[in-house]
C-alpha positions in Angstrom: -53.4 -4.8 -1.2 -51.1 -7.0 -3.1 -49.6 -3.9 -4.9 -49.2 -2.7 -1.5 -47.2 -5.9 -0.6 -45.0 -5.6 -3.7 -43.7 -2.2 -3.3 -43.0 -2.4 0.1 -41.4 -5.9 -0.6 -39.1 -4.3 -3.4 -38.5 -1.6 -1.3 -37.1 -4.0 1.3 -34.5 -5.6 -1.3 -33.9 -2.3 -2.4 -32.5 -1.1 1.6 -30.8 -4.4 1.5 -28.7 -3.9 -1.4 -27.9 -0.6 -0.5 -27.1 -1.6 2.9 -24.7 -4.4 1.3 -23.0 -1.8 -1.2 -22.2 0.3 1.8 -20.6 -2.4 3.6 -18.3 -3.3 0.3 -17.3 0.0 0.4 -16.5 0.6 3.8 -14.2 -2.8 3.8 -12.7 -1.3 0.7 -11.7 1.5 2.4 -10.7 0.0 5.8 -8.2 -2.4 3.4 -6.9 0.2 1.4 -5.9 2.2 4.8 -4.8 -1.4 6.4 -2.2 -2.0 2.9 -1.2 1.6 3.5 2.7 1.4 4.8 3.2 3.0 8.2 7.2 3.3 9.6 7.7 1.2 12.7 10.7 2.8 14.9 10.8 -0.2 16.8 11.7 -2.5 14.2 15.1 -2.3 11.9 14.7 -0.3 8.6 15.3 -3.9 7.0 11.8 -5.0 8.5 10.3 -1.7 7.7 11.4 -1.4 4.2 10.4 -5.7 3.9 6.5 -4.3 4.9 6.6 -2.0 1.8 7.2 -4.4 -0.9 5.4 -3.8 -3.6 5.1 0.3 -2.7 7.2 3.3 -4.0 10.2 4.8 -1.9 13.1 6.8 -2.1 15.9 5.6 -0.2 19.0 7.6 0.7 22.3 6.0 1.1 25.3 7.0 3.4 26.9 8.3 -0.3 24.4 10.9 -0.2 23.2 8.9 -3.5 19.4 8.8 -3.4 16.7 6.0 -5.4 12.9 6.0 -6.3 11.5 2.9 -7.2 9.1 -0.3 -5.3 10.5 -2.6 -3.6 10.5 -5.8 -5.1 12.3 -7.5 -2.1 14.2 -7.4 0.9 16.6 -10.3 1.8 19.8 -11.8 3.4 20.4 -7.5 3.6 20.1 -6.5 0.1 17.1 -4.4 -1.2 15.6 -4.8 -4.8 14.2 -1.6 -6.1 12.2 -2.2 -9.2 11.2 0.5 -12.2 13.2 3.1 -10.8 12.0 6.4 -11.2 13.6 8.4 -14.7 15.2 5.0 -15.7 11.9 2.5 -16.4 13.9 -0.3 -17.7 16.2 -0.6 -14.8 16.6 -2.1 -11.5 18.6 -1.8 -8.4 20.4 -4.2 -5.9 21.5 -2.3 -2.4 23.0 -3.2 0.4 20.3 -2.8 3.4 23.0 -1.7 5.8 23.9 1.4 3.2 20.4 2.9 3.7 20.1 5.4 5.7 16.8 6.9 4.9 13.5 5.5 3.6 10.6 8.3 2.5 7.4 6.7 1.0 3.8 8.6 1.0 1.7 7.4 3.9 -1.2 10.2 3.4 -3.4 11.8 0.6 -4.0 8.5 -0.7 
């Protein structure tokens, strides 16, 4: 009887644990989709590009000129684009009211 009581108490820890594991990795996922940067029409492309710090973008300016690279930071209207893309070792300060366009990947994550 006692071996009985054993496997069916290790069994028991054992669903427990597995339950726990799926709940990690269910928050996991939930965050990851949650830090996933989404364009908001109704706010300025100043605020949306300010909720993608730390991603990767291309942004076009009204030169036609385009950059890839995160953004670092956006304030008093100027955007910091760090590593850009084909130049690693360089940065870029822009003007926020230049930018025009922002594309960034928001699926296939």
């Amino acid at each position: 009887m006692a071996e009985k009581n054993k496997k069916l108490f290790y069994g028991s820890i054992a669903a427990v644990l597995l339950g726990f594991v799926i709940l990690y990795a269910g928050s996991l996922y939930a965050e990851e989709k949650a830090q996933c940067p989404m364009f908001n029409c109704i706010s300025s492309l100043e605020d949306n590009l300010r909720l993608m710090t730390g991603k990767t973008v291309t942004v076009t300016l009204n030169s036609g000129a385009s950059y890839t690279g995160k953004v670092k930071e956006v304030k008093n209207k100027l955007l910091i684009l760090e590593k850009l893309s084909g130049k690693s070792y360089y940065d870029a300060l822009i003007r926020a009211d230049k930018v025009i366009a922002v594309e960034t990947q928001v699926r296939g994550f």
